[in-house]
N, C-alpha and C positions, 0 to 999 in steps of 0.2 A: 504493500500500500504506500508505502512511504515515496520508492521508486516513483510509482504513479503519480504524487501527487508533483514532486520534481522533475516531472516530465511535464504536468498538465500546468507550472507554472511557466514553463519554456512558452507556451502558447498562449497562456492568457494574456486577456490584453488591459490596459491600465482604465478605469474609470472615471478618469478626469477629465478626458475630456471634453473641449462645450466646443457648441454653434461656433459658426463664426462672429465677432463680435458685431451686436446691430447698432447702427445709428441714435435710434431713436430709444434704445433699451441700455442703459450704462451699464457695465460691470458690475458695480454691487447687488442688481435688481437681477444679473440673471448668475450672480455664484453662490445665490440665497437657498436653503433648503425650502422645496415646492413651498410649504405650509407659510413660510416665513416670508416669502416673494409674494402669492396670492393676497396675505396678510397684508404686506407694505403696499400694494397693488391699489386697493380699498379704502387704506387710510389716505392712500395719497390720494385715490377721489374726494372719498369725504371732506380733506380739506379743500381741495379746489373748488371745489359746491359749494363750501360754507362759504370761501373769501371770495368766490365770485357772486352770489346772494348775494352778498353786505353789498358789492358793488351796485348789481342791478337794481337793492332797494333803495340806497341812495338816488339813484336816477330817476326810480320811478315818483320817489319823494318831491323831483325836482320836476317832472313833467307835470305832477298833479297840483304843485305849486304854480304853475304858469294858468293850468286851466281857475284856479281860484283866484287870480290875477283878472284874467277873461273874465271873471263874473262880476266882480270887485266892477271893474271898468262899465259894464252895459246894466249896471246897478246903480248909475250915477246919477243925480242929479241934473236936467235939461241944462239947466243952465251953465254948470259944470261939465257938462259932457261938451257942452257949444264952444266953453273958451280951450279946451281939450281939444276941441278939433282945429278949431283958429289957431292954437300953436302948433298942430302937426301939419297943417297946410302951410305953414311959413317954412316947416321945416323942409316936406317935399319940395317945396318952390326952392328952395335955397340949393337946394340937394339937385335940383334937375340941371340947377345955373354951373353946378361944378362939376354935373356930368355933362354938358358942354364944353366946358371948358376942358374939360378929358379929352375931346375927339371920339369919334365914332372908332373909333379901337376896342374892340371889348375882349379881353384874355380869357375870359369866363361868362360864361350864361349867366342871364340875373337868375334863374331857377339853384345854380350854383350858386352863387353868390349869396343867397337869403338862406343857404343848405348852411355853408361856413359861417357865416354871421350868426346862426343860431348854435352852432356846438364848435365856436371859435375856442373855446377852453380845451377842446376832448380832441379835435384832429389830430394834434403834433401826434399824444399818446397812441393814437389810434392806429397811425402811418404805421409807429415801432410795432405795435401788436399786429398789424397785420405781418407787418414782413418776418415777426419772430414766426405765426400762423404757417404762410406760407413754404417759409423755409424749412419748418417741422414738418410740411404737409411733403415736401420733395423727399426728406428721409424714412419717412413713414412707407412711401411709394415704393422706396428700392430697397425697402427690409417688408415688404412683403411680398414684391417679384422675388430677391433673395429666397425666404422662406417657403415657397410656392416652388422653386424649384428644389431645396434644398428636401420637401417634401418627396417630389417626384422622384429623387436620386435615389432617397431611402427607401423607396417602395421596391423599387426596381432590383435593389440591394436585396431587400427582405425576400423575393422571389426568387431571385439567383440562389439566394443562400439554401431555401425550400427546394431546390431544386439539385442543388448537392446534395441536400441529404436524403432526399430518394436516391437519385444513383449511388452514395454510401449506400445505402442500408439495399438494395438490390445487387450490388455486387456482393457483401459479405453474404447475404443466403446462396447466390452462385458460389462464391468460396466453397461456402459448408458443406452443399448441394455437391460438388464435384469431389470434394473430400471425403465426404462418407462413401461415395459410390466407388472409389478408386481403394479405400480401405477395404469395403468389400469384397470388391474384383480381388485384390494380394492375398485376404484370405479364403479365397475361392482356389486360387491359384497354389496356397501353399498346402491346404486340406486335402484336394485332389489331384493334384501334379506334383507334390513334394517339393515346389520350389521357392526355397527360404526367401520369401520376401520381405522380412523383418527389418532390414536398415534403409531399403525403398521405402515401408511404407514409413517407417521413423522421422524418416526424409523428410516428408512430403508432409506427412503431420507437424513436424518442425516449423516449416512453411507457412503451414497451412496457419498456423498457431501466429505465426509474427503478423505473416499477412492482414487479419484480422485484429490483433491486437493494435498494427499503422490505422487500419480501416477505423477501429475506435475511437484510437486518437484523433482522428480527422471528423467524426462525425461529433464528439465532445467540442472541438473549437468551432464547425460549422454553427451546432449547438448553441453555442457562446455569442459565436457573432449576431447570428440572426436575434437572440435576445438583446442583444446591446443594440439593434443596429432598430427593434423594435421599440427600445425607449427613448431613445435620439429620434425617433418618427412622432412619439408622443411628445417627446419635447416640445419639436417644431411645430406641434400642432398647438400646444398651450401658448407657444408663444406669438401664434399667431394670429390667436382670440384675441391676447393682448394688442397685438399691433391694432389687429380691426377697431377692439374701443378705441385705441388712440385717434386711427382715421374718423371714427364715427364722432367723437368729440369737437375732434380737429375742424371737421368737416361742418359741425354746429356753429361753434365759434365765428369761422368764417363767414357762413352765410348771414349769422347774426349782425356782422360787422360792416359785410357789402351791401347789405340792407340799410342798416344804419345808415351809411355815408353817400350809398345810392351808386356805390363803384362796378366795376369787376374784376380789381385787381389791386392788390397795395401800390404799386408802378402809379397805377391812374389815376390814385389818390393824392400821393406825393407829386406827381407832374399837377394837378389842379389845384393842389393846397401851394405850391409855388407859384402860380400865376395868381393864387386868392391872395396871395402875401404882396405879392409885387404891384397888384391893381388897391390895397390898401396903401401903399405907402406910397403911390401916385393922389390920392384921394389925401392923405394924410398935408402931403403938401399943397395942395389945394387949400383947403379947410382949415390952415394958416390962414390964409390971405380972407377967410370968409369969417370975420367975428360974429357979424348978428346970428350966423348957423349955431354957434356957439350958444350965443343966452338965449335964442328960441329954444335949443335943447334942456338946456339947463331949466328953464319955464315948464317943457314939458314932463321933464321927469319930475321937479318940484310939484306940478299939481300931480302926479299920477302916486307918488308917495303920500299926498296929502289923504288921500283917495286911500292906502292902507295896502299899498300893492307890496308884493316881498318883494320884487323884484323891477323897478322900475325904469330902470337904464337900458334893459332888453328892446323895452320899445323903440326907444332913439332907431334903430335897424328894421322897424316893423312900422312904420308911421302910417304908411299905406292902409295898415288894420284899422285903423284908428278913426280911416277919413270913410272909406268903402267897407260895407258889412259883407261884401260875399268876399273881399281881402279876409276878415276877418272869421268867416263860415271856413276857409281855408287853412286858414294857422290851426283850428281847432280838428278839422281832420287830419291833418297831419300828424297833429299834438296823438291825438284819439288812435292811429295807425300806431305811434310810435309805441303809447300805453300797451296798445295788445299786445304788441311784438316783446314788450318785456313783459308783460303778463305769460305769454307762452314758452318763453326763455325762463321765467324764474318756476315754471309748471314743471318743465324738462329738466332743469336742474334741481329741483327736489326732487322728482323721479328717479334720478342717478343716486342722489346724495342717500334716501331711501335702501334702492337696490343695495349699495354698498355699505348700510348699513347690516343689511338683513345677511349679505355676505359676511362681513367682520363676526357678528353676533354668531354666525353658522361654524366659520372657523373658530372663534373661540370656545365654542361648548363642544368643537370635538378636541382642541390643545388650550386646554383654560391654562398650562405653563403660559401664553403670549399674553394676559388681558395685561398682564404690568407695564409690557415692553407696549403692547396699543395706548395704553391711557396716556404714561408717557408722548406717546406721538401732538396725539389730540391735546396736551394739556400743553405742550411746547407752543400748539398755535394757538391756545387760546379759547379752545372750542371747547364745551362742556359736554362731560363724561358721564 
């Protein structure tokens, strides 16, 4: 036995080794024991749900503040509503006089223009987020054609290997098969013809014996392989649920984002948030030389503050709301699009944040050793446990 087993480490093969390394999956997430990887997997959702929540309900905080601004306004007194409109007509009149004086040049759609004037705070951020998006979204891509074929290599492997071990194991019964039959022939040969075939048959029993014993050894590493070569297959398969959440998130995010800003690409965003920058500070210099634009504004936001608005400067950019009611039936559907759209984002991210609860909860009542090392996680960011 001993022999045996100093023969069967000749052939064994080492089980260390992993995938090739992915992009989008760093080294510690994939040299984690399963339990421990799945684990981090969930947490690391959970927190991303929570800290992106807190974001979208800020925002929604902030969209529902403009609609009670809206109401504030069309809740005004006649005669306040009248000198409200007299300064935002001075102010469009003054505003048209130094789009004039601009030239018929326009770097950007006024549709654009009233897009960035209204989430002039959130673009810059937004360019970065897309392009970190997009660029996650290219590694996500080539680690799961990777994984997709990395898949097919090992099937292919697994069959080869099943397919040795039929021809092993069909040659050793021809072995055995031709060995008995030739053992009997010698003593056939030696009972009735008297001719000593005892070191023939010894021979060939000898043979027969090694023969068989190679054929073993070969069918134990076949053995081997195809099992390793079967959880390298399941690897790549776990790890390519993973990848898919990543695309399916990734893939949230984005749409969420080009929605938002009305793009199709971070590229289009950053080339129109450069022309929305360059066509303000063409305006900027303008708007120098124009003071009454100035205390008309000033005028306007002082009554619209008087008025109890949170946010009263916004309008400076929206005046047009102010003077035309289907301008301002406008701003309100817009406002009412954007609401749902993080109503349906903040739906779908506690839907995640949920799942991945019921996940964490799953894995730890089957390894309650991990709830110390999860609390820890969640209590690092701040999220209650």
């Amino acid at each position: 036995m001993g022999l045996f087993q100093k023969i069967f480490r000749v052939f064994k093969h080492t089980e260390q080794e992993n995938l090739t390394e992915l992009e989008s999956i760093d080294d510690e997430e994939q040299n984690l024991r399963e339990e421990e990887s799945e684990l981090s997997h969930h947490l690391g959702q959970i927190v991303d749900a929570t800290y992106e929540m807190q974001d979208l309900k800020r925002e929604y905080d902030l969209v529902t503040s403009y609609f009670s601004d809206i109401q504030k306004i069309e809740q005004m007194s006649p005669d306040h509503y009248r000198k409200l409109e007299d300064d935002a007509r001075r102010v469009k009149m003054l505003e048209e006089n130094r789009k004039e004086l601009q030239g018929k040049t326009k770097r950007i759609s006024m549709e654009r223009y009233k897009l960035f004037m209204r989430l002039e705070e959130e673009v810059p951020s937004g360019i970065d987020r897309l392009k970190e998006l997009e660029t996650m979204r290219g590694k996500i891509k080539r680690d799961l054609e990777y994984l997709e074929g990395e898949k097919g290599a090992l099937q292919y492997e697994e069959e080869q290997l099943q397919n040795k071990l039929n021809r092993i194991r069909n040659v050793a019964w021809v072995i055995g098969l031709l060995t008995v039959l030739t053992i009997v022939l010698f003593l056939v040969l030696t009972l009735q013809f008297g001719i000593d075939m005892t070191i023939a048959g010894v021979s060939i029993a000898i043979v027969a014996v090694l023969a068989e014993f190679f054929l073993f050894l070969s069918y134990n590493r076949a053995t081997y392989d195809r099992t390793y070569c079967f959880k390298k297959h399941n690897r790549a398969i776990q790890l390519q649920n993973k990848v898919k959440i990543k695309w399916l998130n990734n893939t949230n995010h984005l749409d969420f984002l080009y929605a938002k800003y009305e793009v199709n690409s971070g590229k289009e965003l950053e080339y129109e948030w450069e022309q929305y920058k360059l066509t303000i500070e063409e305006e900027e210099r303008i708007q120098r030389n124009t003071g009454d634009l100035r205390v008309y504004q000033e005028e306007l936001v002082s009554n619209l503050r008087q008025a109890g608005l949170m946010d009263p400067d916004i309008w400076i950019q929206q005046v047009v709301a102010l003077i035309d009611k289907r301008e301002m039936v406008e701003v309100k559907h817009s406002l009412n699009v954007r609401r749902q759209k993080l109503r349906e984002h903040m739906k779908q991210n506690e839907e995640q944040r949920q799942n991945s609860l019921v996940c964490v909860k799953g894995i730890l009542t089957e390894h309650p050793e991990l709830k110390e090392q999860a609390r820890e996680v969640l209590t690092s960011y701040h999220i209650a446990v």
